[in-house]
C-alpha positions in Angstrom: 117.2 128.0 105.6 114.0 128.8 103.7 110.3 128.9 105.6 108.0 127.9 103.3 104.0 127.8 102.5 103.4 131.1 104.8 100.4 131.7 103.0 99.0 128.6 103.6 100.0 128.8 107.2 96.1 129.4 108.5 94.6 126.2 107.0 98.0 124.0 108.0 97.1 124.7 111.5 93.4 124.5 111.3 94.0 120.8 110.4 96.8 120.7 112.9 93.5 121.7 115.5 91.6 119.4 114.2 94.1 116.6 114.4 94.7 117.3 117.9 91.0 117.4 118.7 90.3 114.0 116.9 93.1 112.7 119.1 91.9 113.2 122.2 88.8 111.6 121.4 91.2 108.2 121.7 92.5 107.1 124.5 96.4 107.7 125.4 98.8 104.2 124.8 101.4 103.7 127.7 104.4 101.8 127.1 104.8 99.4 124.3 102.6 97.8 122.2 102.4 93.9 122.7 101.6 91.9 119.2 98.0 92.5 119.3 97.8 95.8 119.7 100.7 96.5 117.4 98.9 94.0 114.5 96.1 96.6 115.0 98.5 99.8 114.7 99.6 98.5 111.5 96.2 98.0 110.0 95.2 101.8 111.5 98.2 103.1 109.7 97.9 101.7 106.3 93.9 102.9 106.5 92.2 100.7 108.9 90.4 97.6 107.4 91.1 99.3 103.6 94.4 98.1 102.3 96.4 100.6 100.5 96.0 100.8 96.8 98.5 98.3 95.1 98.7 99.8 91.5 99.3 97.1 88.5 102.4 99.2 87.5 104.2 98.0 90.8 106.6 95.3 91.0 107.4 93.1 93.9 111.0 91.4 93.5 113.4 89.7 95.8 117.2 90.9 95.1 120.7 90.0 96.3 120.4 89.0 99.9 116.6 88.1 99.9 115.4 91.7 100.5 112.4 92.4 98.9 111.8 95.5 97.6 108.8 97.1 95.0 110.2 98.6 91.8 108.3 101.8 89.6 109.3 101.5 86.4 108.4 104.2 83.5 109.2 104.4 79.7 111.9 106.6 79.7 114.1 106.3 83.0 116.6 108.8 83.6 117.7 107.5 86.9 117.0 105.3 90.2 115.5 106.6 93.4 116.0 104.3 96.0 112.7 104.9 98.4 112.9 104.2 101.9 108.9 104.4 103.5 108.7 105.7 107.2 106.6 104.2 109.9 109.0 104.7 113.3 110.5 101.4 111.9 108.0 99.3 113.3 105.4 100.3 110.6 104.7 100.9 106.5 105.4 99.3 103.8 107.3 99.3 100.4 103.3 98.9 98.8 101.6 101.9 101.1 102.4 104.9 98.8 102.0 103.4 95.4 100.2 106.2 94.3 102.3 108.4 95.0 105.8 106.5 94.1 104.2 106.0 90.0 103.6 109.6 89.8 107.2 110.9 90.8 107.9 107.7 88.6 106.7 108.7 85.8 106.5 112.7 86.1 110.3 112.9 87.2 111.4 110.1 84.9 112.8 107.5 87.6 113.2 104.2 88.7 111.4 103.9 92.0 113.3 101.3 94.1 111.2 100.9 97.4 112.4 98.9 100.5 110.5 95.9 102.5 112.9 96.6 105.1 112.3 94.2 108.1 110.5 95.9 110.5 111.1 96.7 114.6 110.2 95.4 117.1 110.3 91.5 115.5 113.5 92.8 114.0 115.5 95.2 115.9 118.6 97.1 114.5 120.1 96.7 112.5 117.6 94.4 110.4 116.5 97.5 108.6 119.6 99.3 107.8 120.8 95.7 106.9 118.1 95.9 104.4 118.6 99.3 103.0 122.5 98.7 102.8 121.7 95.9 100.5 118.9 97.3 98.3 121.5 99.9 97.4 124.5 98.0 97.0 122.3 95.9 94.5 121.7 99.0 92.6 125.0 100.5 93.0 126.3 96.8 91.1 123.3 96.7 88.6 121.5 99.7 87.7 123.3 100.4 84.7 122.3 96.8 83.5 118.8 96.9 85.1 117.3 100.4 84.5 119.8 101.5 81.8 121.9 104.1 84.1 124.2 104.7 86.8 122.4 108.2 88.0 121.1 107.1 91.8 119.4 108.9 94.6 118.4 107.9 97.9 115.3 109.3 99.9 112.2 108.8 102.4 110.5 110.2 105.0 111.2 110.0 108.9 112.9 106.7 109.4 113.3 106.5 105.8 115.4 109.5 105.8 117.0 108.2 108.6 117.6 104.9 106.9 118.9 106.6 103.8 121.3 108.8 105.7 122.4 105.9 107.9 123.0 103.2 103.7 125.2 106.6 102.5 127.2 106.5 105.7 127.5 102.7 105.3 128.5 102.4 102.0 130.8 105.1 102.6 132.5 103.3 106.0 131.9 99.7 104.5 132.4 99.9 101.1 134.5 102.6 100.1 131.3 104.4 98.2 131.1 107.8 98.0 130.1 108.8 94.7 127.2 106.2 93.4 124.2 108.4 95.2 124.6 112.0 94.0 121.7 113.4 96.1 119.1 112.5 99.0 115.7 113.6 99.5 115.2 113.6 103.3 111.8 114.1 104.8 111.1 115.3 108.3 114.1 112.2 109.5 115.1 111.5 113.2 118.4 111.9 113.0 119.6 111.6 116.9 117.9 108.8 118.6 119.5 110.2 122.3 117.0 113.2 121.6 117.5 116.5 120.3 116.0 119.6 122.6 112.9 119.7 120.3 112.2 116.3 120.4 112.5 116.4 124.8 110.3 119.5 124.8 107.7 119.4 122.5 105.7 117.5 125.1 102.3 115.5 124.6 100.6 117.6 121.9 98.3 114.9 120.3 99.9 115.5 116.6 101.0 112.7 114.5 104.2 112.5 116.9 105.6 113.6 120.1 107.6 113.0 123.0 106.3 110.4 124.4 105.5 108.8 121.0 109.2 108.8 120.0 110.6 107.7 123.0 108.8 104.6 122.4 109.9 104.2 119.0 113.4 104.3 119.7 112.6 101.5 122.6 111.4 99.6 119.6 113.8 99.9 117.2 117.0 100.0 119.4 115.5 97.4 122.6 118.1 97.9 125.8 119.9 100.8 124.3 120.1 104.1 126.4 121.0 107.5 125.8 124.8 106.9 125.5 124.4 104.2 122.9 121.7 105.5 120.5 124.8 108.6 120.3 127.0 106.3 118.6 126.6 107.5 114.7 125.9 103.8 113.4 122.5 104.8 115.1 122.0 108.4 114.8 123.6 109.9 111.3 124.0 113.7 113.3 127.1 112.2 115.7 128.7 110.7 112.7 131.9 112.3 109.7 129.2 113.3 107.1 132.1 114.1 104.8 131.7 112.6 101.1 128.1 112.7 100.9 126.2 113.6 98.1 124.0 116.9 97.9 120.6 116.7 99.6 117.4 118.3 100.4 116.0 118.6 103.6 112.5 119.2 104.4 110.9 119.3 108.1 107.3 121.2 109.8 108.1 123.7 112.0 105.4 122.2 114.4 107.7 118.8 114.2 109.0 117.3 117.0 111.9 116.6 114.9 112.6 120.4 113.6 116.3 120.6 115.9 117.1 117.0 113.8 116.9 118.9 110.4 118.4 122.1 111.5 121.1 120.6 112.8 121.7 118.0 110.6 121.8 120.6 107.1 124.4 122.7 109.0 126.5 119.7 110.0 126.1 118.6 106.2 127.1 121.8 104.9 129.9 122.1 107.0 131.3 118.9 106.0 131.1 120.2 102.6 128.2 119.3 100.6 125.4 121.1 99.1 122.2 121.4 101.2 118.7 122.8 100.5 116.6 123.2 103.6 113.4 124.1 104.0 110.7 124.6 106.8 107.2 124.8 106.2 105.6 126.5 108.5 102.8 125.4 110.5 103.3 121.5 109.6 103.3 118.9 111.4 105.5 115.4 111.6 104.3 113.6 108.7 102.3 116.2 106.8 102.3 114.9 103.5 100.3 112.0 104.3 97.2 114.3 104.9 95.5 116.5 101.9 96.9 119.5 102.6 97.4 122.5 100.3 101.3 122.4 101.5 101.1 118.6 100.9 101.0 118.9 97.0 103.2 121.9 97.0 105.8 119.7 98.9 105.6 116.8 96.7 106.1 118.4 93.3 108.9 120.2 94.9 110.4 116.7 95.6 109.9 115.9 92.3 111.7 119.5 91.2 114.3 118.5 92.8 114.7 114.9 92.1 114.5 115.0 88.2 117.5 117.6 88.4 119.8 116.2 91.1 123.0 114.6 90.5 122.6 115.3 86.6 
């Protein structure tokens, strides 16, 4: 394990203040959203009334099975990342980081695959893994003849790197794939929807997430599930064989809820024989790279470091 961005821990948790200060200025949300108020949640998160900015160089296509997805595509490609966006799989959008997804594009020479996987609670699991399955089966059956190479990756931040865990697992159990992916990218995931003991006792800090916030997310994306069920590992990746799976990176705050979920799921990795990389930054939050944050551009050309390399 590697801690990370020590030096920049006194203005990570300034803005963590900050961020918890703005938050209580708003009043606490009880139990599930109902259409309205999650319609308005979705705006907040892509930017309120401003949409996110949809750069000319993205692609909107419909593949095998009528997923849609948004492709990157730069002059030289030297392989395919498969993007899966986070947003407690009830919110984002395969069109809320193009920004970001055309510069790793371009500066790490890739393909950037993103997912319109449907989203909770209209469409429960397994509507998004469904979606994810497919988008990389697609790839696994036509990159070579699409982007000009069979050198694929899978990624994405919290249920993204959930999701991307949970198509590597599928393709593995389903398929018989175990070799088409050579490396994952995985972003502050969830990896154990029953709750891991940082996710049960980081209590109601106003961050980005917390307890309360993810318990309600799981309601969402798993309705009439308890405990017991969200265990089984076709809906939480740290209960399930992880043998076979390519090398990864994993990457989580030490202020996240969700640290115990990346701990434990880089030495479950590791001991089922892969490479792992995994690094806490200190003083970060859940979801720190969508704020402008010193460790924010630090973290993203390190995802970049790693994904023009991997699996090469």
């Amino acid at each position: 394990m590697m801690i990370t961005d020590e030096d920049c821990l006194a203005e990570t948790l300034a803005f963590n203040k900050e961020f918890e200060a703005a938050a209580a200025t708003r009043p606490a949300r009880e139990g599930a959203p109902d259409a309205t108020v999650l319609a308005a949640l979705r705006r907040n998160r892509l930017g309120g009334d401003t949409p996110p900015v949809r750069l000319p160089q993205g692609q909107d296509r419909v593949i095998s099975g009528g997923v849609k997805v948004r492709a990157f595509v730069p002059d030289r490609v030297d392989g395919v990342y498969l993007h899966i966006h986070g947003g407690g799989w009830a919110f984002g959008s395969a069109d809320g980081q193009d920004e970001r997804l055309w510069r790793l594009a371009e500066q790490a020479r890739l393909a950037v695959i993103s997912v319109e996987y449907r989203l909770a609670p209209e469409h429960p699991f397994p509507a998004g893994p469904d979606d994810c399955e497919a988008a990389a089966r697609w790839l696994v059956e036509r990159a070579a003849a699409e982007f000009g190479t069979q050198r694929l990756l899978i990624g994405g931040e919290s249920a993204g790197a959930h999701l991307s865990v949970m198509t590597l697992l599928r393709l593995r159990d389903r398929h018989g794939i175990t070799s088409a992916f050579r490396a994952a990218h995985l972003l502050f995931g969830p990896y154990d929807l029953s709750m891991t003991p940082s996710q049960r006792s980081f209590g109601s800090r106003r961050l980005l997430s917390n307890t309360e916030a993810l318990r309600r997310t799981y309601e969402l994306f798993t309705p009439g599930m308890g405990a017991e069920q969200r265990r089984s590992p076709e809906v939480s990746p740290l209960f399930a064989d992880l043998t076979g799976l390519p090398s990864a990176r994993i990457v989580v705050g030490a202020e996240d809820p969700l640290l115990d979920d990346s701990l434990f799921l880089a030495g479950r990795w590791q001991a089922a024989g892969s490479p792992v990389q995994l690094s806490v930054v200190a003083g970060a939050m859940h979801g720190f790279t969508l704020f402008p944050l010193t460790v924010t551009e630090r973290e993203l050309q390190r995802e970049q470091d790693f994904l023009s390399v991997a699996g090469r």
